[in-house]
C-alpha positions in Angstrom: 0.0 0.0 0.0 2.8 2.1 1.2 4.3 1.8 -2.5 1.1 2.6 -4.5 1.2 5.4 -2.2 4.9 6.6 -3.1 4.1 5.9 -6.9 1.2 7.7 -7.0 3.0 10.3 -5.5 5.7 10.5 -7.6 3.5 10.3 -10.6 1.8 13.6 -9.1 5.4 15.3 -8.8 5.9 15.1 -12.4 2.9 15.7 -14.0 3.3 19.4 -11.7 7.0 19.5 -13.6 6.1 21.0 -16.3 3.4 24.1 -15.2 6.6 24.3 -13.0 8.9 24.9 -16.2 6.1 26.8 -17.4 5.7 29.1 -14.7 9.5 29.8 -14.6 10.4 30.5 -17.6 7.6 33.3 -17.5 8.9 34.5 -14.9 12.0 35.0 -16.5 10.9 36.4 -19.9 9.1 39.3 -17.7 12.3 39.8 -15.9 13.9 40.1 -18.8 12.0 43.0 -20.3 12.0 44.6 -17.0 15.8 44.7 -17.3 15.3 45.7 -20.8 12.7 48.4 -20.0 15.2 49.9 -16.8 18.2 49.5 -19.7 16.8 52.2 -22.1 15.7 54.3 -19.3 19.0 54.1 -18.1 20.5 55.1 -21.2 18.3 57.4 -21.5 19.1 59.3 -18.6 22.9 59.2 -18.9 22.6 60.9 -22.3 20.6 63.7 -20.6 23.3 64.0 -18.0 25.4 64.1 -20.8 24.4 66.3 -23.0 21.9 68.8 -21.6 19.4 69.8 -24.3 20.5 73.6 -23.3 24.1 73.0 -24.0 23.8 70.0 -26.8 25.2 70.2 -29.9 25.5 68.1 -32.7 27.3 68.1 -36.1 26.3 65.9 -39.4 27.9 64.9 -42.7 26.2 65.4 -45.8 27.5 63.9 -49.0 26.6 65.6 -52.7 29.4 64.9 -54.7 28.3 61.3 -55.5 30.4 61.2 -59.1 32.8 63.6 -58.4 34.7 62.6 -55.3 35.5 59.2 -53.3 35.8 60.1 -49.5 38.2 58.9 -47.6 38.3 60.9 -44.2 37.1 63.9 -41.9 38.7 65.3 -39.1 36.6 67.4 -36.9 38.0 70.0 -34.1 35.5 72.5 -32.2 37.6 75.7 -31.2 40.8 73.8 -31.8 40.0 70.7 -29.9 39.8 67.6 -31.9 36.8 66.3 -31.5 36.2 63.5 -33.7 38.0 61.7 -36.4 36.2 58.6 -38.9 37.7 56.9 -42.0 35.0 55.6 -44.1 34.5 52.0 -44.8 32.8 51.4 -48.6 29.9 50.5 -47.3 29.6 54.2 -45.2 30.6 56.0 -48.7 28.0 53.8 -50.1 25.6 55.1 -47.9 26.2 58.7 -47.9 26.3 58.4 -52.0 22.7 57.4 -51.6 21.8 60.9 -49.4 22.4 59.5 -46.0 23.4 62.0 -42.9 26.0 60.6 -40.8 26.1 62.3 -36.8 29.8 63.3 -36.8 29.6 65.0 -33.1 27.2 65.1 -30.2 28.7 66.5 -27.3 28.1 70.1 -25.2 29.3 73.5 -25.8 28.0 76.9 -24.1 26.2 79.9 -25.7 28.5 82.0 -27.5 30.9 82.0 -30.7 32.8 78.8 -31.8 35.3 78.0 -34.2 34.0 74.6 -35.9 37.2 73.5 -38.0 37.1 70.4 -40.5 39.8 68.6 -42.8 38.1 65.9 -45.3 40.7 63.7 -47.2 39.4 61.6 -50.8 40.1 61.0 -54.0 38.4 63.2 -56.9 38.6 63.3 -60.3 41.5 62.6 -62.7 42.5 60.5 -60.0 44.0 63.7 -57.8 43.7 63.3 -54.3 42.7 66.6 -51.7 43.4 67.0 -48.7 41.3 70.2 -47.9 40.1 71.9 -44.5 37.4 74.4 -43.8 36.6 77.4 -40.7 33.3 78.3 -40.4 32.3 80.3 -36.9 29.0 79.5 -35.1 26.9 81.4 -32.8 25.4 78.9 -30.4 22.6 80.5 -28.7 21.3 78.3 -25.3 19.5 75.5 -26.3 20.2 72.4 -28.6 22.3 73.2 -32.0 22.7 70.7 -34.9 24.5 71.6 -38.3 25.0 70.2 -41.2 28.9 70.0 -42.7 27.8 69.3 -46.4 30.3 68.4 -49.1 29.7 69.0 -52.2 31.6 69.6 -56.0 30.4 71.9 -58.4 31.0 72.5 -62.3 33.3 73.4 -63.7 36.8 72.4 -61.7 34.5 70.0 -59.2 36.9 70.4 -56.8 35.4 69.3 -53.4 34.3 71.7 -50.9 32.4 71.7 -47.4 29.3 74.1 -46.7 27.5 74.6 -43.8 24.1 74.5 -42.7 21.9 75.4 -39.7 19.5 72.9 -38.5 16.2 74.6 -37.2 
């Protein structure tokens, strides 16, 4: 008697093994997008510590000279400081050929005038390589600033150059 007893038992146990599973691994699927959930709120407080929206500024790359010139590089400095430097892959060239905006810079500057200072480096045509750098000065007023470093070749010499535009 004492064995039906145990076997029916143990029969019980692990028919229950399975909710069990069940019930776990619920468990841990909501767990995991709680830690998912505190993750991008996480993140997304350390960028606002970061970068303030009243001191925030950010700087793009624009690409227009699709036939004209192969880039290879860009150098940025923010009143003489570097502040960011990329070589392009082809598959980032590929991308900007096609009108995407690459973010060169976020980071934090005050109100007040700036010196934003690039150097690009790429091949153009006739197979003659520049190396060319560009000054533009930037009134940041308080709030968040974005600009647009666009570079571009024009008829007749297509010789590469960098423009700059506001973001509003």
């Amino acid at each position: 008697m004492r064995l039906i007893a145990l076997t029916m038992a143990l029969m019980a146990s692990f028919t229950a093994i399975p909710v069990l599973a069940e019930s776990i691994d619920r468990e841990i699927a909501e767990l995991k997008a709680d830690v998912a959930s505190l993750n991008q709120e996480l993140f997304q407080l350390e960028e606002d510590i970061l970068h303030p929206a009243n001191t925030q500024v950010a700087v793009y790359l624009s690409f227009s000279a699709r036939d004209y010139f192969v880039l290879d590089s860009v150098e940025l400095a923010i009143d003489g400081h570097p502040a960011v430097s990329h070589l392009y892959t082809e598959r980032e060239r590929t991308a900007l050929e096609e009108g995407g905006v690459q973010r060169l810079y976020l980071g934090n500057l005050s109100a007040g005038e700036h010196t934003l200072s690039a150097v690009f480096n790429g091949q153009g045509t006739n197979d003659h390589y520049y190396r060319k750098d560009a000054r533009f000065t930037i009134r940041k007023a308080s709030g968040k600033a974005q600009y647009e470093l666009v570079l571009e070749t024009r008829a007749p010499s297509y010789e590469p150059k960098l423009r700059l535009k506001e973001w509003e």
